[in-house]
N, C-alpha and C positions, 0 to 999 in steps of 0.2 A: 168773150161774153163772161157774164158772173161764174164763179163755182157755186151754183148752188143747189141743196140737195134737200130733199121728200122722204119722208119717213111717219107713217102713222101707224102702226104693228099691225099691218097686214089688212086692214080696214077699207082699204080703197072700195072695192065693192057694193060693200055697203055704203058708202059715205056718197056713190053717188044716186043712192036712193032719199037719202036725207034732205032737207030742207037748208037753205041758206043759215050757218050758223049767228044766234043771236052777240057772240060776241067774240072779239079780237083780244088777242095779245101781241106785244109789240115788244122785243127784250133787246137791251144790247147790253152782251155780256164782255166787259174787259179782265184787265187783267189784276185789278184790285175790288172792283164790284161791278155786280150784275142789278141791273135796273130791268123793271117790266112797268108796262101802261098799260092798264085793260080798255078797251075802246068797244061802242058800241056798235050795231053793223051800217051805222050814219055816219061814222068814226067819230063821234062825242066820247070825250077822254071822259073819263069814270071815275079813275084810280091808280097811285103806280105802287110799287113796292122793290126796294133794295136789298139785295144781301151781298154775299160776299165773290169772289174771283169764280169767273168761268172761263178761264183761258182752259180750250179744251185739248189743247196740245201738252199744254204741262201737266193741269190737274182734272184728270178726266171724268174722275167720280164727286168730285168736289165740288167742276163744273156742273154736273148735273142736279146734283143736291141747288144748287145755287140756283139755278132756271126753275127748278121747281118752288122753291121757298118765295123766291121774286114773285113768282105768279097767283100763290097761293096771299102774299103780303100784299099783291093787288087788290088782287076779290075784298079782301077783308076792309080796305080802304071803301072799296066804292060800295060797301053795303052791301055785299050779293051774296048770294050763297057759293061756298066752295061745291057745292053738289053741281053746281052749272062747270066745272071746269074740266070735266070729262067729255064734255060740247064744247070746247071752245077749240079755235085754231088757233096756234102759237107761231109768230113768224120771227125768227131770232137771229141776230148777226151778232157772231161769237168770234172772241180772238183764236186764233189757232185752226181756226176752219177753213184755210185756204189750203191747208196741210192734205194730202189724201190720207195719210194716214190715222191722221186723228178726225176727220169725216167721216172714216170707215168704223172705229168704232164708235162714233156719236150715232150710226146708223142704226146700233145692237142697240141702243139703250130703250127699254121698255115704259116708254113718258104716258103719264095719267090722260092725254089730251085727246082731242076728237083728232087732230092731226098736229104735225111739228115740221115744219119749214123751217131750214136755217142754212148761211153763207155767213163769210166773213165778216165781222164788225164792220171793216174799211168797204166793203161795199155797202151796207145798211146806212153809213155814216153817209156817205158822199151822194147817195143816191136823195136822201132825207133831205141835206143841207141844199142841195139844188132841184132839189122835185122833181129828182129825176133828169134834168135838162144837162148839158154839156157844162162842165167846171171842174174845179182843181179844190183838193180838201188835204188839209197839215194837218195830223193829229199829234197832239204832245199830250200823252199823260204816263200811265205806267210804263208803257213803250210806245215810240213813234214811228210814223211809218209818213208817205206823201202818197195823193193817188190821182190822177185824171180823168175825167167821164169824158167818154167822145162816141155819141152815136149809138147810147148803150155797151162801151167795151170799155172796160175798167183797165187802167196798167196801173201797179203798183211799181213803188220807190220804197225802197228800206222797207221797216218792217219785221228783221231777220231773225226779230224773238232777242230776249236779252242776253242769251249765251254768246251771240255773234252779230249781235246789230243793235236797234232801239238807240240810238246814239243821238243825245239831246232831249233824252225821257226824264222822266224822275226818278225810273230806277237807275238808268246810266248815270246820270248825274249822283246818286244818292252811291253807288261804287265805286267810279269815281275818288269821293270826298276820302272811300274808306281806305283805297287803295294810299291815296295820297297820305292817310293820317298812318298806314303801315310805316309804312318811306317817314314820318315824322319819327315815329315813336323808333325806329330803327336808330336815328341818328343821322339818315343821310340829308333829308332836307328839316327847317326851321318848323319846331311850334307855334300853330297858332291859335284865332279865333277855332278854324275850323275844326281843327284837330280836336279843340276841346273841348267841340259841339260836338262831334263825333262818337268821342269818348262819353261825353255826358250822358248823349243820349243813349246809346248802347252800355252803358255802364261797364265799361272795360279800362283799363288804363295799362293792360301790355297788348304786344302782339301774339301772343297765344291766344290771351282772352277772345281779341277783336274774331280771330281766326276761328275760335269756338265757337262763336256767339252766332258767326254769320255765314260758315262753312256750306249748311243745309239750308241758308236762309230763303225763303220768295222771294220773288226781285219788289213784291209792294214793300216788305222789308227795309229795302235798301230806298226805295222811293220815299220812307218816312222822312229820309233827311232835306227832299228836296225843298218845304219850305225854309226851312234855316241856310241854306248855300243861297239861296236864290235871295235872301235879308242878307246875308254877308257880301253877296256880290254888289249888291245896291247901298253897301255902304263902302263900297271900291277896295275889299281885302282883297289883296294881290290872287292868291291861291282860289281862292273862290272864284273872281273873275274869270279868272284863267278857267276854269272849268267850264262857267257857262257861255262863255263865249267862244271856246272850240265848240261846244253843242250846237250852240244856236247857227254857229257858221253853217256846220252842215246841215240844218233844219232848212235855212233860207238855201242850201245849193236846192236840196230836193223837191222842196215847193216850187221854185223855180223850174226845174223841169217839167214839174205838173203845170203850173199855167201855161208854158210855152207849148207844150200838146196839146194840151185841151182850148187854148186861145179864150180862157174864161177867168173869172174871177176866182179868188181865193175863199175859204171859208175854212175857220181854226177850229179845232175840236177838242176835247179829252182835258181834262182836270189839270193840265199843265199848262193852256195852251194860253188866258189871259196873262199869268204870270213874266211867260217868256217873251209872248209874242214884240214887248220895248226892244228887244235885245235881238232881233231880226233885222236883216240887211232893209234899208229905207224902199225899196221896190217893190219888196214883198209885202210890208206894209200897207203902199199905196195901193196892191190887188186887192186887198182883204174886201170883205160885202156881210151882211148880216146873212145867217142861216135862218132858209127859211121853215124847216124841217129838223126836228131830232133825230138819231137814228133809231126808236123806237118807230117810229111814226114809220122813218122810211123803210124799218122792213114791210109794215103791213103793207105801206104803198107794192113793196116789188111784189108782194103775194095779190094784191088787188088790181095791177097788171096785168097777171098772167106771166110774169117773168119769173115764179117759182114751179119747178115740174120734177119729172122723176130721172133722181143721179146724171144731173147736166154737168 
């Protein structure tokens, strides 16, 4: 079943003297930006509001700051007062939350909100884009992952964070490019377009520079480059190809195993995913289906369920 976990600072008691709250939040926080929808208790969307990375595995206070800001950039969209957001439920699917370790201190954080529900992005995602029902969801954007719904029981594919997985992301692809333009600017393989797109963009032109510049870097950092590899590949440079078509190899292996579990359709996600999705094996392709849900929407759906409770 989902990981997923309940926290409103000790309130429960009270909370179940209170009245059905007047209004919802709905976040999904990745790993370059965190989005919020505020929704009414009819689910009439209201308002959204974006800021910046809630991956809460890497950046755990940053994350926070992040969900907060989203939520407060909601209210102010739909006209409400921020004094209502101390009553509101927040139901949030954040990257890094399948982790226990980074759950456990998302549990300490002290949130403005009447209550805070939150599970992985990749469950809010897939849960959203099929309404819950049985199907298979690719995400491609700062990092990727595949996952399959069967029956309510989520298995994830890839995913592994950018240290050691996210392979066919925009951040992968965007180190990648850098790695390669090391190896250029060394001398062992040829200069090219990429190399000095690479350089351009990151204003370097040795490898010390590159190596200073990007040493401590975020992997959105490194994801900056993915629109320009993803135009150089589409203009068939050899070196850029080659990149995105090892990615995308493995994007189409691991979707692939999610529709074959799940025996359902596909549904693509994440700020990378029309970009790549040409460049996918021709099967995976023909899976693909419209999303009928955001993962905004779809956390509130799992909290409107009943599929949210306490440290599952």
């Amino acid at each position: 079943m989902f990981f997923i976990y309940w926290h409103n600072n000790s309130k429960s008691e009270a909370m179940k003297q209170q009245p059905t709250p007047r209004y919802f939040v709905g976040v999904d926080g990745g790993g370059t930006k965190c989005r919020a929808e505020l929704y009414d208790s009819q689910g009439k969307l209201l308002g959204a509001g974006i800021s910046g990375s809630a991956n809460i595995a890497r950046h755990g206070n940053t994350a926070t700051q992040s969900i907060a800001t989203a939520v407060a950039q909601a209210f102010t969209a739909a006209n409400v007062s921020d004094t209502e957001i101390t009553e509101t439920v927040v139901c949030a699917g954040l990257a890094g939350a399948n982790l226990p370790s980074a759950a456990a201190a998302l549990r300490q954080w002290q949130h403005p909100f009447r209550a805070f529900h939150f599970t992985s992005d990749l469950a809010t995602a897939i849960y959203g884009a099929h309404g819950g029902q049985n199907g298979a969801v690719l995400v491609i954007g700062t990092g990727s992952c595949a996952a399959a719904m069967v029956d309510g029981k989520l298995t994830q594919f890839g995913g592994h964070g950018f240290l050691l997985g996210d392979k066919g992301s925009g951040a992968w692809l965007g180190k990648q490019a850098v790695m390669y333009t090391l190896e250029a600017l060394d001398g062992v393989v040829p200069q090219d377009e990429l190399t000095a797109a690479v350089c351009n963009h990151y204003q370097c032109d040795t490898p010390t520079a590159l190596v200073d510049r990007l040493n401590q870097a975020h992997p959105g950092s490194f994801g900056e480059m993915c629109p320009a590899i993803l135009s150089l590949a589409g203009a068939n440079l050899a070196s850029a190809t080659a990149l995105v078509t090892r990615g995308s190899a493995y994007l189409s292996d691991i979707a692939r195993k999610a529709i074959t579990l799940s025996q359902g359709q596909l549904v693509m996600t994440g700020g990378v995913a029309e970009a790549m999705q040409p460049w996918l094996d021709s099967d995976i392709r023909d899976a693909l289906t419209a999303t009928q849900f955001g993962p905004e929407w779809g956390a509130v759906l799992l909290h409107q369920k009943g599929d949210l409770g306490d440290a599952l």
